[in-house]
VMD Tcl script that builds the backbone (N, CA, C; Angstrom):
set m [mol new atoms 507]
animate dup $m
set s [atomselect $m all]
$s set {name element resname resid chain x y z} {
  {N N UNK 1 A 55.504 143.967 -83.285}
  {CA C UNK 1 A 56.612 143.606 -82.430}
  {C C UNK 1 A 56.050 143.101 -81.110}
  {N N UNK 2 A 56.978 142.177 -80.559}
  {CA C UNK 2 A 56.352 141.971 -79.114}
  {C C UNK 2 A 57.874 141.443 -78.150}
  {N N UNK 3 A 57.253 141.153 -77.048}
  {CA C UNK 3 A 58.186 141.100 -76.565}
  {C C UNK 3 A 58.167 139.218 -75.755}
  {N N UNK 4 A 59.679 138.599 -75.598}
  {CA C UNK 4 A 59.803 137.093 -75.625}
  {C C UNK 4 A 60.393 137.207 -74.492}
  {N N UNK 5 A 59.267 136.728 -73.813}
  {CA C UNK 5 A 59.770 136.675 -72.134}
  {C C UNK 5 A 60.857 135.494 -71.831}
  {N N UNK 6 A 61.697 135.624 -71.537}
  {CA C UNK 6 A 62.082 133.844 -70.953}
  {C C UNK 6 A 63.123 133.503 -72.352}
  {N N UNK 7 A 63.184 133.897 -73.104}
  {CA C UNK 7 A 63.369 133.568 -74.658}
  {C C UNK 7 A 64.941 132.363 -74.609}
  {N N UNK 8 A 65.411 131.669 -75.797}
  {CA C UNK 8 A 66.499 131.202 -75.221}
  {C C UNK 8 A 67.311 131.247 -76.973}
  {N N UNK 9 A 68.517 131.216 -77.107}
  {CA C UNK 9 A 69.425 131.609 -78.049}
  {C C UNK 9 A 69.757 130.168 -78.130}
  {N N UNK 10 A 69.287 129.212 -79.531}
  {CA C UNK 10 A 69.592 128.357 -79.677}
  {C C UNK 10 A 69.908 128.290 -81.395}
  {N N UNK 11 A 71.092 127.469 -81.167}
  {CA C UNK 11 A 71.708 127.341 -82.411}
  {C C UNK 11 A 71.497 126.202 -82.887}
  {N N UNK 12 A 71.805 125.580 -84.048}
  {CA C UNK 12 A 71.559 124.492 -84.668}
  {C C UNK 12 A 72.968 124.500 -85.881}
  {N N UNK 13 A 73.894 123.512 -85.769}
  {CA C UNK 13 A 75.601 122.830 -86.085}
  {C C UNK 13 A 75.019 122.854 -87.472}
  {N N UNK 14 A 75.252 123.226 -88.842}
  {CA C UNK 14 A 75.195 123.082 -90.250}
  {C C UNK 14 A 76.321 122.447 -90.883}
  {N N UNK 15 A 76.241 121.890 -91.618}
  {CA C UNK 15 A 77.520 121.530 -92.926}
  {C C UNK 15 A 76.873 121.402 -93.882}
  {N N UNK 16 A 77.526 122.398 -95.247}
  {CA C UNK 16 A 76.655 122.068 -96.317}
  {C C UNK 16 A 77.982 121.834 -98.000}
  {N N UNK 17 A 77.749 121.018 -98.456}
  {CA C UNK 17 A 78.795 120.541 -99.477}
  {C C UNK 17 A 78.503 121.149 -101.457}
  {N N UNK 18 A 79.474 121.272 -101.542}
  {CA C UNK 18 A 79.236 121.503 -103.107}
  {C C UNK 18 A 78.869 120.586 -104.495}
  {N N UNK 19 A 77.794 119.597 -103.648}
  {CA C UNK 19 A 77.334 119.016 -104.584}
  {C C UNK 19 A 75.531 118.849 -103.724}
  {N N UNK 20 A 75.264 120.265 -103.067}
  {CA C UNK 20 A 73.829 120.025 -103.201}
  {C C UNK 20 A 73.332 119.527 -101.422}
  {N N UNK 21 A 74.492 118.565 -100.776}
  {CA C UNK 21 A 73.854 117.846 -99.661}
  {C C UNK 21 A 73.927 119.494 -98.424}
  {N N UNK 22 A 73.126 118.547 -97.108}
  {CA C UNK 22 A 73.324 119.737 -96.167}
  {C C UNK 22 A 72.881 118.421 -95.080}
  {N N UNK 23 A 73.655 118.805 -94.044}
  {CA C UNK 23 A 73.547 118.175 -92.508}
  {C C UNK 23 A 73.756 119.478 -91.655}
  {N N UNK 24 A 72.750 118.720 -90.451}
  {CA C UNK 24 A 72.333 119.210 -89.118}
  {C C UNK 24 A 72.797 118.193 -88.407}
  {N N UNK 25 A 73.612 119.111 -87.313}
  {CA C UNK 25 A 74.638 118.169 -86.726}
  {C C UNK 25 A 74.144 118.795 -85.353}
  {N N UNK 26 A 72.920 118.761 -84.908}
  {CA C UNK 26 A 72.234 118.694 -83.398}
  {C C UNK 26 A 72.442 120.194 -83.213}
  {N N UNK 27 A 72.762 120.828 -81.862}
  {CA C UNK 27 A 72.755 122.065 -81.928}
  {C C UNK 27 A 72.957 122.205 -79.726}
  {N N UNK 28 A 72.864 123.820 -80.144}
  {CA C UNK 28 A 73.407 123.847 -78.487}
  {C C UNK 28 A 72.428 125.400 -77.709}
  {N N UNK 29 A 71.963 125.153 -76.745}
  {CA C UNK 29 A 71.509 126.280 -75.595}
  {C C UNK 29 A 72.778 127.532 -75.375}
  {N N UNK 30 A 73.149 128.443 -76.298}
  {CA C UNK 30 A 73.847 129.381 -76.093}
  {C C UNK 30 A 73.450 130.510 -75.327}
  {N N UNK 31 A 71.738 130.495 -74.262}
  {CA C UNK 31 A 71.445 131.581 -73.878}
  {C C UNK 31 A 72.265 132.369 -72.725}
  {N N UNK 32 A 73.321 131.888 -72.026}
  {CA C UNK 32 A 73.320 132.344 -70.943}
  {C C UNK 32 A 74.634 133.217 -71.649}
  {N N UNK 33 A 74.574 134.451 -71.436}
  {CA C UNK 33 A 75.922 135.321 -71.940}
  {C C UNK 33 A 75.757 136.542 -71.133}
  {N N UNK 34 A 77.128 136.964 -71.025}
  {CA C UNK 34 A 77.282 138.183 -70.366}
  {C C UNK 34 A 78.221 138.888 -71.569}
  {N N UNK 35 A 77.940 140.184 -72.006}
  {CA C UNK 35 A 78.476 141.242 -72.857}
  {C C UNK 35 A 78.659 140.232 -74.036}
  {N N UNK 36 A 77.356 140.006 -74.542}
  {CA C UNK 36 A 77.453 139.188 -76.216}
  {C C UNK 36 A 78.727 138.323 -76.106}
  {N N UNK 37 A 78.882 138.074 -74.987}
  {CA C UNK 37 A 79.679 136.528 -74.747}
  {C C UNK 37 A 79.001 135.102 -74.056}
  {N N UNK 38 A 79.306 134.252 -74.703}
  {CA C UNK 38 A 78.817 133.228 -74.469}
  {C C UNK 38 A 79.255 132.945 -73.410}
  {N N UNK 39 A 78.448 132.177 -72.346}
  {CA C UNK 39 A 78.997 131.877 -71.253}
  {C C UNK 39 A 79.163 130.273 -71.279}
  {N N UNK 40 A 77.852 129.996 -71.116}
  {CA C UNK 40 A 77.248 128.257 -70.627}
  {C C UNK 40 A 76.999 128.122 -72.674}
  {N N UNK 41 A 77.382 127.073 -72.740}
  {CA C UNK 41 A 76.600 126.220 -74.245}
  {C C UNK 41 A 75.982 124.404 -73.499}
  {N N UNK 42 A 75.462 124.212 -74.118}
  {CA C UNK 42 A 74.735 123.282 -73.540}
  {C C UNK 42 A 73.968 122.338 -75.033}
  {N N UNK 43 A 74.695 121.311 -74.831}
  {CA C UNK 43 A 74.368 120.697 -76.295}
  {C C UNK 43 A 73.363 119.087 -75.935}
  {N N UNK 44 A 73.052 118.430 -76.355}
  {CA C UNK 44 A 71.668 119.354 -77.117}
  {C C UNK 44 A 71.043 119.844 -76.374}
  {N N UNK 45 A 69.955 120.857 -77.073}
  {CA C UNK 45 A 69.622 121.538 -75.922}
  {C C UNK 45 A 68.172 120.979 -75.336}
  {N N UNK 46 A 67.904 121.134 -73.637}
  {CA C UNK 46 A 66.979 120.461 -73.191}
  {C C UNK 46 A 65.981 121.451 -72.898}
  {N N UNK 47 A 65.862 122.756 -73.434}
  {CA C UNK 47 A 64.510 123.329 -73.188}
  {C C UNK 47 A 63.281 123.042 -73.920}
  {N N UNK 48 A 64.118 122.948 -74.960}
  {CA C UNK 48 A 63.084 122.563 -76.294}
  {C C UNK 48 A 62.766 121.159 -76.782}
  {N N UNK 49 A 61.899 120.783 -77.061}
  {CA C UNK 49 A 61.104 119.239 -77.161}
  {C C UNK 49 A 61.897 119.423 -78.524}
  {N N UNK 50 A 61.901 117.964 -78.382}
  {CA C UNK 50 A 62.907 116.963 -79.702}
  {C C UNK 50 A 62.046 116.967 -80.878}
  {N N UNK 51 A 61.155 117.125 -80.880}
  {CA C UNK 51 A 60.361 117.355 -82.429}
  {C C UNK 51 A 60.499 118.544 -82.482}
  {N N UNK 52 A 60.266 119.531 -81.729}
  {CA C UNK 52 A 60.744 120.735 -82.330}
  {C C UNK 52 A 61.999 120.924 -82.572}
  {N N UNK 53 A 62.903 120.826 -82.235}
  {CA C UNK 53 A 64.095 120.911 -82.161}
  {C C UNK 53 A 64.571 120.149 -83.898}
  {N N UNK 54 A 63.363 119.291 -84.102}
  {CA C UNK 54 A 64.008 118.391 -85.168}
  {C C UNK 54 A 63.548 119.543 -86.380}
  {N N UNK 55 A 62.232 119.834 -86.145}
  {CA C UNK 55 A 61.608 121.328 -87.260}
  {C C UNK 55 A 62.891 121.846 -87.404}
  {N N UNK 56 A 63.653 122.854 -86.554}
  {CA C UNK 56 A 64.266 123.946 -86.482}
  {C C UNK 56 A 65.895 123.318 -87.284}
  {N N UNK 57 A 66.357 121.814 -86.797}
  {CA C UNK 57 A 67.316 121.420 -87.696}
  {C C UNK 57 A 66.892 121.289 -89.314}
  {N N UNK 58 A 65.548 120.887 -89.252}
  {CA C UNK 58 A 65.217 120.434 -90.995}
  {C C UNK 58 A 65.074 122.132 -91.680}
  {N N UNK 59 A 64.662 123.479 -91.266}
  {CA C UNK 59 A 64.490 124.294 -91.502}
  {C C UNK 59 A 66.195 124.907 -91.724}
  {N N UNK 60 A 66.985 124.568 -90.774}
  {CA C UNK 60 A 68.503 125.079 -90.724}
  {C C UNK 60 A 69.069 124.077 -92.460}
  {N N UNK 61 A 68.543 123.448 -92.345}
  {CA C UNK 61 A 69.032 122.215 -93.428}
  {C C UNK 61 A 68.955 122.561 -95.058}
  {N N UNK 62 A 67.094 123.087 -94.926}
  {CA C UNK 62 A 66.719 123.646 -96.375}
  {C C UNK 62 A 67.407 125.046 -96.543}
  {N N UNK 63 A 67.710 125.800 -95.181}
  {CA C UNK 63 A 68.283 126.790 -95.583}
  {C C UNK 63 A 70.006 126.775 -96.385}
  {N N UNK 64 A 69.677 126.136 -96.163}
  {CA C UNK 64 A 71.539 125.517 -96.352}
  {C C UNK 64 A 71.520 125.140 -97.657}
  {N N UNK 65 A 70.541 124.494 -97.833}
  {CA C UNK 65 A 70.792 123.811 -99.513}
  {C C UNK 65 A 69.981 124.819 -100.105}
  {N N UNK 66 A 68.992 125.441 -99.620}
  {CA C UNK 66 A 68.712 126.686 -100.616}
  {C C UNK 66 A 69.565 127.761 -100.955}
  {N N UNK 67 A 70.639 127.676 -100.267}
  {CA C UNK 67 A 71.321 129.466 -100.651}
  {C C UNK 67 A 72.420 128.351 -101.190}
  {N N UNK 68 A 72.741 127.054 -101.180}
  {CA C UNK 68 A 73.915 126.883 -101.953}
  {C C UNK 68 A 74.942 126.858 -100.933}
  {N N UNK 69 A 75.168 126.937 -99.531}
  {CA C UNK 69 A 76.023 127.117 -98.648}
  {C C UNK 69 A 76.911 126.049 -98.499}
  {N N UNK 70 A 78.107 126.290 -98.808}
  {CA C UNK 70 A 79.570 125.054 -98.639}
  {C C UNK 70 A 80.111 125.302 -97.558}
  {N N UNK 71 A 80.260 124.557 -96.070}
  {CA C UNK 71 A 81.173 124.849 -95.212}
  {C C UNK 71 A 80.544 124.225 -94.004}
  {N N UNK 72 A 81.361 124.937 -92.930}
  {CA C UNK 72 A 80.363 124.570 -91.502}
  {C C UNK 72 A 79.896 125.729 -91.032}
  {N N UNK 73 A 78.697 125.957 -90.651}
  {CA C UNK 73 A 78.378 127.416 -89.642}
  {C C UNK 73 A 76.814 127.229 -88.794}
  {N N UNK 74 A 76.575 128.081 -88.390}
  {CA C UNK 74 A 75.212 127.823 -87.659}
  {C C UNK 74 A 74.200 128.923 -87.550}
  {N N UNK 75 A 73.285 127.951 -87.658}
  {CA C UNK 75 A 71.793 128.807 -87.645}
  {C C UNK 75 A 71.032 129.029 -86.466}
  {N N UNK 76 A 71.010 130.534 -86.184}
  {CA C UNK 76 A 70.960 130.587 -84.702}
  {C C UNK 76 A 69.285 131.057 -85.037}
  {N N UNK 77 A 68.680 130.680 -83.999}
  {CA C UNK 77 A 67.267 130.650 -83.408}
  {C C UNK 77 A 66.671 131.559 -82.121}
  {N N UNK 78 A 65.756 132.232 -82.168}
  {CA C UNK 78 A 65.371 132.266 -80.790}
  {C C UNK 78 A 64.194 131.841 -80.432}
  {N N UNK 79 A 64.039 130.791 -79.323}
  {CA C UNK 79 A 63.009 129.821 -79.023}
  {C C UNK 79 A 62.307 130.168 -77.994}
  {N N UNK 80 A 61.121 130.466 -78.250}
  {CA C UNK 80 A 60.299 130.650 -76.495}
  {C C UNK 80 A 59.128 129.847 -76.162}
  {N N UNK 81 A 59.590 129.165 -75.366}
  {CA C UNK 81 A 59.772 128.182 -74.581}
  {C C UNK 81 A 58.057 127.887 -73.938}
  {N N UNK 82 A 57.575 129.151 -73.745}
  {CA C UNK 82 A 55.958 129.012 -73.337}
  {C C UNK 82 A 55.211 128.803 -74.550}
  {N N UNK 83 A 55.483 129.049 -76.185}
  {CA C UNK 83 A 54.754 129.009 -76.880}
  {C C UNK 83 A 55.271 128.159 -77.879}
  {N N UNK 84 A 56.686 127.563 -77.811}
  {CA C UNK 84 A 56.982 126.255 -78.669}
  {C C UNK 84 A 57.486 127.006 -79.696}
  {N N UNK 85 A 57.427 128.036 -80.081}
  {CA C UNK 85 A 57.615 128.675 -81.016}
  {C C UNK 85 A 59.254 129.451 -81.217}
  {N N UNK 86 A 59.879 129.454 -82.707}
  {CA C UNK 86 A 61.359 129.610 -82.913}
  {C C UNK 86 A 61.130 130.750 -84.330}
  {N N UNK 87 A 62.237 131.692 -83.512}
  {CA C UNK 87 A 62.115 132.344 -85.071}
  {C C UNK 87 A 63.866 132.525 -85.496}
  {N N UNK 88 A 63.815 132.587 -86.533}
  {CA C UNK 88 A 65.536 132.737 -87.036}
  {C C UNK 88 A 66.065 133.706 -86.845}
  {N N UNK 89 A 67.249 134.229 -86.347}
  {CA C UNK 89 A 67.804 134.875 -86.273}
  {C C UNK 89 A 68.964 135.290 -87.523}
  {N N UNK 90 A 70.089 133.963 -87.877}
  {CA C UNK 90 A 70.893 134.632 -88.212}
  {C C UNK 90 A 71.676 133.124 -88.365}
  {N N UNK 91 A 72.176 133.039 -89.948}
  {CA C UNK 91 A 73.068 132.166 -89.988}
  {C C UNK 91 A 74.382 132.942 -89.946}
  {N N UNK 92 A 75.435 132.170 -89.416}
  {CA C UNK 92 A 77.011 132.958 -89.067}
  {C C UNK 92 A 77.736 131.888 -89.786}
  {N N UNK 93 A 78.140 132.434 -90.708}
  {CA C UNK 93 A 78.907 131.546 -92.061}
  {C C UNK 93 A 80.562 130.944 -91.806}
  {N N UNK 94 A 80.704 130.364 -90.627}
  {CA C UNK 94 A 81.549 129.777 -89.688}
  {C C UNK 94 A 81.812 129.025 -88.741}
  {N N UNK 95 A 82.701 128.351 -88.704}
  {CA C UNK 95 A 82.669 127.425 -87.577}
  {C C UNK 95 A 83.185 128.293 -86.137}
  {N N UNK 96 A 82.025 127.800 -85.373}
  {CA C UNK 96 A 82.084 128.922 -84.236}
  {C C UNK 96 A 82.864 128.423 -83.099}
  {N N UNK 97 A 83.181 129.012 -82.076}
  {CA C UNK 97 A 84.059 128.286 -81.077}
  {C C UNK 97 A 83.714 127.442 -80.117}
  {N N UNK 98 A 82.175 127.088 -79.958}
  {CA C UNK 98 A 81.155 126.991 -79.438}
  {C C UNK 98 A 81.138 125.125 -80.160}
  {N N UNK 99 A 81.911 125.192 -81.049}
  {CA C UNK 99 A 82.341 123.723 -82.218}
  {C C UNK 99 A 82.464 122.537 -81.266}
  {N N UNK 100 A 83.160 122.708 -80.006}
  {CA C UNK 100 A 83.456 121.377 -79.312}
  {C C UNK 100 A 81.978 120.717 -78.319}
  {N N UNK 101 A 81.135 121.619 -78.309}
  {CA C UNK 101 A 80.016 121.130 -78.114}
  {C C UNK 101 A 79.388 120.028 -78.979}
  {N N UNK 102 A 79.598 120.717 -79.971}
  {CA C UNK 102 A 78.403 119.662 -81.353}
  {C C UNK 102 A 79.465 118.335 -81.266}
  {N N UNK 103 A 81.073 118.260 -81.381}
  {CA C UNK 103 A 81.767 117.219 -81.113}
  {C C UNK 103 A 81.638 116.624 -80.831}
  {N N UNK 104 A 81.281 116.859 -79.245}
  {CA C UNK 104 A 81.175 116.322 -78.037}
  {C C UNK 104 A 80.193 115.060 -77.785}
  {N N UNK 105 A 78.547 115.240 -78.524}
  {CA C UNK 105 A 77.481 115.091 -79.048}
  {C C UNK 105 A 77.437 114.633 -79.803}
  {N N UNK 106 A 77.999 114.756 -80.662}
  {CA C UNK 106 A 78.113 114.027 -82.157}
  {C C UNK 106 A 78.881 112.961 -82.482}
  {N N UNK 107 A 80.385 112.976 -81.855}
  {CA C UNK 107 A 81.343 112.344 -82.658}
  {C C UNK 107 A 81.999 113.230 -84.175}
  {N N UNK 108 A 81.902 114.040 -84.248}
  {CA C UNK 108 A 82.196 114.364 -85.566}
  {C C UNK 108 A 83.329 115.529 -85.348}
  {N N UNK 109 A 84.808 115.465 -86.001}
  {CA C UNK 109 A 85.681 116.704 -86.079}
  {C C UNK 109 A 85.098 117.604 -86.954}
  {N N UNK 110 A 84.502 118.548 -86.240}
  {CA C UNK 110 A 84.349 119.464 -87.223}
  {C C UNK 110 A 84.715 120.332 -88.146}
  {N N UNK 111 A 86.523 120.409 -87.608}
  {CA C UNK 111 A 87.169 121.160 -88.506}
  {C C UNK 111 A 87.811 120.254 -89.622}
  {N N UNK 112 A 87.992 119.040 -89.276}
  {CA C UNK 112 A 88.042 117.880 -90.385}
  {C C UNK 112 A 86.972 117.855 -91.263}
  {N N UNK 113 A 86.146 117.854 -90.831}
  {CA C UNK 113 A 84.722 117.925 -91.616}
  {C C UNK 113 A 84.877 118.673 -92.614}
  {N N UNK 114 A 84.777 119.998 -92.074}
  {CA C UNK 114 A 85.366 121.170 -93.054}
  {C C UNK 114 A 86.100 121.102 -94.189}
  {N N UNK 115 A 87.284 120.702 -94.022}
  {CA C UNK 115 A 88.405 120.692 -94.860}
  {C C UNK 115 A 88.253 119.904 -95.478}
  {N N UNK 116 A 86.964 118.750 -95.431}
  {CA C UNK 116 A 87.147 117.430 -96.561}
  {C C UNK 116 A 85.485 118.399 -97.526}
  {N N UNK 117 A 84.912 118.959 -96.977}
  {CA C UNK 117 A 83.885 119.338 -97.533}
  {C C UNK 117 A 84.437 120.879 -98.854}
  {N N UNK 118 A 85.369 121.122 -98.284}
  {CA C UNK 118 A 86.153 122.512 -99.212}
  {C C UNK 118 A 87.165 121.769 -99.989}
  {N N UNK 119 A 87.668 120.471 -99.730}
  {CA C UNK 119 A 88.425 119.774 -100.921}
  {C C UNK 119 A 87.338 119.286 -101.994}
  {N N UNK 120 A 85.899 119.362 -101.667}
  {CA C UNK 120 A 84.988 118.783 -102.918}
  {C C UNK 120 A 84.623 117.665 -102.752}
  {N N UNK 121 A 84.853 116.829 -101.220}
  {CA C UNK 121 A 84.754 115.567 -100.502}
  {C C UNK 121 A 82.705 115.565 -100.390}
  {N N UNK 122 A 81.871 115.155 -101.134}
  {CA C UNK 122 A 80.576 114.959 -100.304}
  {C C UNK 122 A 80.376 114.333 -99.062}
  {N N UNK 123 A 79.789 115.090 -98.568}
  {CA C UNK 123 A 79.094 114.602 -97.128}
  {C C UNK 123 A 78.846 113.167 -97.179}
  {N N UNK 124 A 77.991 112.399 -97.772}
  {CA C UNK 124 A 78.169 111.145 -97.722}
  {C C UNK 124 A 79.302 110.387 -97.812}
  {N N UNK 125 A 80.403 110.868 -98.153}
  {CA C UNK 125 A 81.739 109.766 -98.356}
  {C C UNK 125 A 82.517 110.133 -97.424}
  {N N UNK 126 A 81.922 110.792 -96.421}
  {CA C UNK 126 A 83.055 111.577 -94.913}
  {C C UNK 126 A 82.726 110.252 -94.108}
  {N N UNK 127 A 83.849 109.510 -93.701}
  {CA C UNK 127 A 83.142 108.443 -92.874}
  {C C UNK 127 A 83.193 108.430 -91.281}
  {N N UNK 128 A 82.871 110.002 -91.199}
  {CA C UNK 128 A 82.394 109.961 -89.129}
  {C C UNK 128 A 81.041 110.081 -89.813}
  {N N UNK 129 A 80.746 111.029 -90.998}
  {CA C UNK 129 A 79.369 111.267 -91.377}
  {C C UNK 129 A 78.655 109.986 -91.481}
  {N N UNK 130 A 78.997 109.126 -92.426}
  {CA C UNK 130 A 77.994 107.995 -93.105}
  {C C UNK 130 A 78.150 106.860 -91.020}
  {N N UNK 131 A 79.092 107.269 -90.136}
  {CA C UNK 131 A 78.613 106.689 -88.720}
  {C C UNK 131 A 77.450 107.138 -88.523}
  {N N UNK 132 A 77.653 108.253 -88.687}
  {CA C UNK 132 A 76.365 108.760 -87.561}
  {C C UNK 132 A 75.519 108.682 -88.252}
  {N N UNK 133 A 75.215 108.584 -89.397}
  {CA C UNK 133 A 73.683 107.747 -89.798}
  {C C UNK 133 A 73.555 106.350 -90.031}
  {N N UNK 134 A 74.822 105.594 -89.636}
  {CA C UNK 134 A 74.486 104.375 -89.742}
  {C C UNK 134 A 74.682 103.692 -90.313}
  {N N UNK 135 A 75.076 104.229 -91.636}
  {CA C UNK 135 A 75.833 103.555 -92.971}
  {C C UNK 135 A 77.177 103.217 -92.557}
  {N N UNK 136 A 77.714 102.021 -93.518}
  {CA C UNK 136 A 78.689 101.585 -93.654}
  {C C UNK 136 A 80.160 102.586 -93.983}
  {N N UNK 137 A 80.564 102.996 -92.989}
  {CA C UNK 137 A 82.093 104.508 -93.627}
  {C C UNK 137 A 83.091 103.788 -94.886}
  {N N UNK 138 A 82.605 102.584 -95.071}
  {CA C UNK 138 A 83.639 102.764 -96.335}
  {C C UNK 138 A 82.769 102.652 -97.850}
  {N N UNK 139 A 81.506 102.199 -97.577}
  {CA C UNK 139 A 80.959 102.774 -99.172}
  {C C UNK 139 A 80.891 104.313 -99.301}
  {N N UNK 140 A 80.248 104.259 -100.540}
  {CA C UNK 140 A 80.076 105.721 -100.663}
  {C C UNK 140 A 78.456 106.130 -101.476}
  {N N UNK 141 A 77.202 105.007 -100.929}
  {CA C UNK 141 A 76.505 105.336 -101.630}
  {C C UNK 141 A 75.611 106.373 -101.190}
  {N N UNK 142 A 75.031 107.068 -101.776}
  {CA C UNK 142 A 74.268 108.553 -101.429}
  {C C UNK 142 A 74.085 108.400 -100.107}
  {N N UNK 143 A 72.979 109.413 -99.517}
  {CA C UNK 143 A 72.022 109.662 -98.206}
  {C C UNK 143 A 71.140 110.981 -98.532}
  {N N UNK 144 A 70.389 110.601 -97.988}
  {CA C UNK 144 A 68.816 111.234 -98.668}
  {C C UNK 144 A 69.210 111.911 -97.134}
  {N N UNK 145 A 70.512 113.236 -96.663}
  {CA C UNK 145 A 69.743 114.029 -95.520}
  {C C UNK 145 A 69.078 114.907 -94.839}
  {N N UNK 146 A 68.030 115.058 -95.952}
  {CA C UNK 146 A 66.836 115.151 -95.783}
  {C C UNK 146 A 65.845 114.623 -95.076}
  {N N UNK 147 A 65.637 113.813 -95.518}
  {CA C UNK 147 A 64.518 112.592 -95.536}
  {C C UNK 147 A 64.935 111.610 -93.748}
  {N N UNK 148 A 66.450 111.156 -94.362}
  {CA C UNK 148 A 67.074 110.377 -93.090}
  {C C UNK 148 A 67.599 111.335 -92.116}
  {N N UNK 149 A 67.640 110.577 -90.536}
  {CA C UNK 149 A 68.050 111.875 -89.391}
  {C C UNK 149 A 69.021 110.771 -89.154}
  {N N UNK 150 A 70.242 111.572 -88.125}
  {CA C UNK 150 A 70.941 110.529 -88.033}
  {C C UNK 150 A 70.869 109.954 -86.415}
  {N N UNK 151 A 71.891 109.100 -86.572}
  {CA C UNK 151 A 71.173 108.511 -85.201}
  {C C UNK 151 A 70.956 108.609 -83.893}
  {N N UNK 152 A 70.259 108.288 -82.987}
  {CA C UNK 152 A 69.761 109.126 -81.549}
  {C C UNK 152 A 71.297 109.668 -80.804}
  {N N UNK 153 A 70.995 110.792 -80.408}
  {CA C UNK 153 A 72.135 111.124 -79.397}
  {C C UNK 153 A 72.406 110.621 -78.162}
  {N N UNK 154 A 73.304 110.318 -77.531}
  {CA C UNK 154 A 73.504 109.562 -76.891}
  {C C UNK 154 A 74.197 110.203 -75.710}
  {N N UNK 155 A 74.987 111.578 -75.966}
  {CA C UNK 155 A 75.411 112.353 -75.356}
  {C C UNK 155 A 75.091 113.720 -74.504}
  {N N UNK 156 A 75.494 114.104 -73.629}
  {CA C UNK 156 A 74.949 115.326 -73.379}
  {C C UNK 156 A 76.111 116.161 -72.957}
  {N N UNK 157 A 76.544 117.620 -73.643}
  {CA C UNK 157 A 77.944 118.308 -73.291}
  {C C UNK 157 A 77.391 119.705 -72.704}
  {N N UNK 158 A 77.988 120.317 -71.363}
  {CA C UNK 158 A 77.780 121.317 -71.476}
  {C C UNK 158 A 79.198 122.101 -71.199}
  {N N UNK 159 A 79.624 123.457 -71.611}
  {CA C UNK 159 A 80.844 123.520 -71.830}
  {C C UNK 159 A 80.645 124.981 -71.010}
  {N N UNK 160 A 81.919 125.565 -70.128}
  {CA C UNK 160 A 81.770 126.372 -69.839}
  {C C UNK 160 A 82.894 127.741 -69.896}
  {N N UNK 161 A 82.330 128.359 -70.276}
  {CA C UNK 161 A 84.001 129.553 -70.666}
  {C C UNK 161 A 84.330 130.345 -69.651}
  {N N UNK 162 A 85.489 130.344 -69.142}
  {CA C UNK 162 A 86.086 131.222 -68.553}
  {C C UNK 162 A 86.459 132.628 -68.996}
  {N N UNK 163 A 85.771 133.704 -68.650}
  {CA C UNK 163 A 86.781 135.118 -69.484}
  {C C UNK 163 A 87.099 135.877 -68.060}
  {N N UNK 164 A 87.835 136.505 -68.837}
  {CA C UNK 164 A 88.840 137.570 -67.466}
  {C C UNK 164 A 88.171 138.988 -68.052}
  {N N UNK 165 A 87.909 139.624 -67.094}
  {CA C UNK 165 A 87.770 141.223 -66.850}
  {C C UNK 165 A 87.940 142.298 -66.158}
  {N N UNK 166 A 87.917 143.353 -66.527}
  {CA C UNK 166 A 88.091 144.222 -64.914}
  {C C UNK 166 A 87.247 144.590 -64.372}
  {N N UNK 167 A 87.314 144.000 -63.109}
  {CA C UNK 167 A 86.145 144.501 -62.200}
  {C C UNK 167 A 85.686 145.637 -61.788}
  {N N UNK 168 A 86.563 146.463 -62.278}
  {CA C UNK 168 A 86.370 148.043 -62.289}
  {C C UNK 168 A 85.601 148.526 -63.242}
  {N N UNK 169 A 85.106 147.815 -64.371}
  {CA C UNK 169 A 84.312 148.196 -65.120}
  {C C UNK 169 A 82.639 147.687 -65.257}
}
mol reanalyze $m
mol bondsrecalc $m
mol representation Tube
mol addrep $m
């Protein structure tokens, strides 16, 4: 055991379909929380270098198509930052609330997403999906996303939550 100084809680956006595909839909800086509440999300996230960041989506990706996973949810990480280094934490088999970040970033409804991926819709024939890699949204021929990333982000969201408490506590 040791201990991760500085460490940061980063997630990485999943969708994975019932015919095999899986997308990584960028991901967000969830470290800053008070009482296992999220405070600040911060999409994409800028602590971590973009090749790593790309490891930790392709790793969120195989995990996805290895267990067979249909839906949207995310694979949370913890990244420290002096040594480049990410270890997994914990996929959460849901679309989290934390969702309008990856949006934001992406272009993509995620809860649309959803609902075309649980009607039996493949990921390739979703046409915000076949945008953001570039393909044409009204064919429907495969995508290797794997192999292909989709295209550079262009955006940067950071979102911030308001919660109420008593200050007496």
């Amino acid at each position: 055991m040791q201990l991760c100084k500085g460490a940061r809680h980063l997630e990485v956006q999943i969708v994975g379909d019932q015919h095999g595909n899986a997308i990584a839909l960028s991901g967000r800086d969830c470290t800053t929380q008070r009482r296992f509440q999220k405070i600040f999300e911060e999409g994409p996230p800028t602590i971590c270098p973009p090749e790593i960041f790309t490891e930790m989506e392709r790793a969120a990706q195989r995990l996805t198509q290895n267990i067979g996973y249909i839906g949207a949810g995310t694979v949370e990480y913890l990244f420290n930052a002096q040594t480049q280094e990410y270890y997994f934490l914990e996929l959460n088999p849901r679309l989290q609330v934390e969702h309008p970040v990856t949006e934001g970033i992406m272009g993509v409804n995620m809860p649309a997403t959803q609902l075309q991926v649980i009607m039996g819709i493949p990921l390739y024939n979703i046409p915000e999906i076949r945008n953001l890699y570039g393909e044409n949204p009204e064919e429907h021929t495969p995508i290797d996303f794997i192999e292909r990333h989709y295209r550079p982000v262009q955006r940067h969201v950071i979102a911030a939550r308001i919660t109420a408490e008593n200050p007496d506590e």
